[in-house]
C-alpha positions in Angstrom: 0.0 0.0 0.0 0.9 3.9 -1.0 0.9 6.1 1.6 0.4 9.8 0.3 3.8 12.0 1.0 3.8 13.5 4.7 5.3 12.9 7.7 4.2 10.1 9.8 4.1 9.3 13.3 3.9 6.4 15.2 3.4 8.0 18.8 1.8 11.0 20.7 2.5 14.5 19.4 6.0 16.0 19.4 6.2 18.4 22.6 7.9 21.3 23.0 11.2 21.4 19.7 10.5 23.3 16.4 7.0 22.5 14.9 7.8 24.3 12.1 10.1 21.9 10.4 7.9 22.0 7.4 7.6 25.8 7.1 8.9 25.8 3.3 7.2 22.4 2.1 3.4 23.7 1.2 2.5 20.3 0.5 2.9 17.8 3.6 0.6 16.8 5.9 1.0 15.5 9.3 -0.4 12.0 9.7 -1.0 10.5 13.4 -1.9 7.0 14.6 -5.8 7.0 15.9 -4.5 5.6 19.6 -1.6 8.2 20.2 -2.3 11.6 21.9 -1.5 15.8 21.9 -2.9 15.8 18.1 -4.9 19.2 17.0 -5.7 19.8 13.7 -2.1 21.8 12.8 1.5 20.9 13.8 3.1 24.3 12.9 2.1 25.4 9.2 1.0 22.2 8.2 -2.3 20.2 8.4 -2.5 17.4 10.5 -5.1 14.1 10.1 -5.4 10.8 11.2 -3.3 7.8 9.5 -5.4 4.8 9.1 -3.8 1.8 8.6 -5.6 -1.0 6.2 -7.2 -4.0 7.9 -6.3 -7.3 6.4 -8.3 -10.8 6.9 -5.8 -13.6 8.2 -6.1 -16.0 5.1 -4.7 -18.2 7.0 -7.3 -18.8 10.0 -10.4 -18.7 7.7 -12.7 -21.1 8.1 -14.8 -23.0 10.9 -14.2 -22.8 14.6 -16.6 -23.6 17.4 -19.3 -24.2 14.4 -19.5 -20.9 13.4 -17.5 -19.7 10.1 -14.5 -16.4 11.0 -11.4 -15.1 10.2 -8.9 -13.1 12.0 -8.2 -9.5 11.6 -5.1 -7.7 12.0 -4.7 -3.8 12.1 -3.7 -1.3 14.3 -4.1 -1.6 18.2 -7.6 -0.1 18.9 -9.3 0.7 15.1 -12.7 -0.3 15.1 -13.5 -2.4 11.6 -17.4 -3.3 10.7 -18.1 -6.4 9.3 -20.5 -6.5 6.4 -21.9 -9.5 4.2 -23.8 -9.7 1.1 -25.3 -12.9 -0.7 -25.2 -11.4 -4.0 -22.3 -9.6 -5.8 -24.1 -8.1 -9.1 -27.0 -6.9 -6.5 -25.3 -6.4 -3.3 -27.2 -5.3 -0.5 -24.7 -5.2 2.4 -25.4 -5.8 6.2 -23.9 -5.1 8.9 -22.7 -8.5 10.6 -20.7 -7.4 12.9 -18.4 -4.9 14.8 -14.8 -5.6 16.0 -11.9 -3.7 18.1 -8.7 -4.8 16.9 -7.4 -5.2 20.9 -3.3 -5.2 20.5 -3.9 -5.1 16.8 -6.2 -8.1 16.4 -9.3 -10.0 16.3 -11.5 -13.0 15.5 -14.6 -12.5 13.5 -17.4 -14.9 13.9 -20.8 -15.4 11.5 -23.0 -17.3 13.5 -25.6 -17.1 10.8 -23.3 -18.3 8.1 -25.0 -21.2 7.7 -28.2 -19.8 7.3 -26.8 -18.9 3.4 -25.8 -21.0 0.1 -22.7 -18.7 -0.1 -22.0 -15.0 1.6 -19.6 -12.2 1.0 -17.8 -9.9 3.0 -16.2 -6.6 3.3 -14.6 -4.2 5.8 -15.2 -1.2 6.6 -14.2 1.9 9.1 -17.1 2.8 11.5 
């Protein structure tokens, strides 16, 4: 995955030092992890937003555990990912199956109505 150009960073907001390192470049923005702290909408002249990290299934685990049909997820620590399933690609109609906080950067997904369908789709989604 491309990230867009910026600065990223992986902890709470710089204190004290010289926020206007980027006082000549009129084209960064600031990107912060959703769990870290001392964020505001500007670090010196340039604008700062949250840096979402992409979700990814666990190919790996899918399947059928305790008779009900999951996968993992991994992510960052704390993002919130909504589950949603459809039975039919060319006319989707996507529910909601379920909500999920990746706790230390993980989590198990579970369809306990998966067998209630002939086949069934699923996407991810932020909140």
């Amino acid at each position: 995955m491309h990230e867009p150009d910026g600065a990223y960073f992986q902890g709470n907001a710089p204190s004290g030092g010289d926020s206007y390192v980027f006082l000549y470049d009129s084209h960064a923005t600031v990107y912060y992890l959703p769990v870290t702290d001392g964020w505001t909408s500007w670090f010196g002249t340039r604008p700062v937003v949250q840096w979402n990290l992409s979700t990814q299934i666990s190919l790996a685990s899918v399947g059928v555990q305790a008779n009900q049909f999951g996968f993992n997820l991994t992510g960052a620590s704390d993002q919130v990912v909504v589950v949603e399933a459809c039975t039919d690609l060319a006319n989707p109609v996507w529910l909601r199956v379920g909500t999920n906080t990746l706790t230390g950067g993980t989590s198990y997904f579970s369809d306990p109505q998966w067998t209630n369908y002939p086949g069934r789709y699923y996407r991810l989604r932020s909140p």
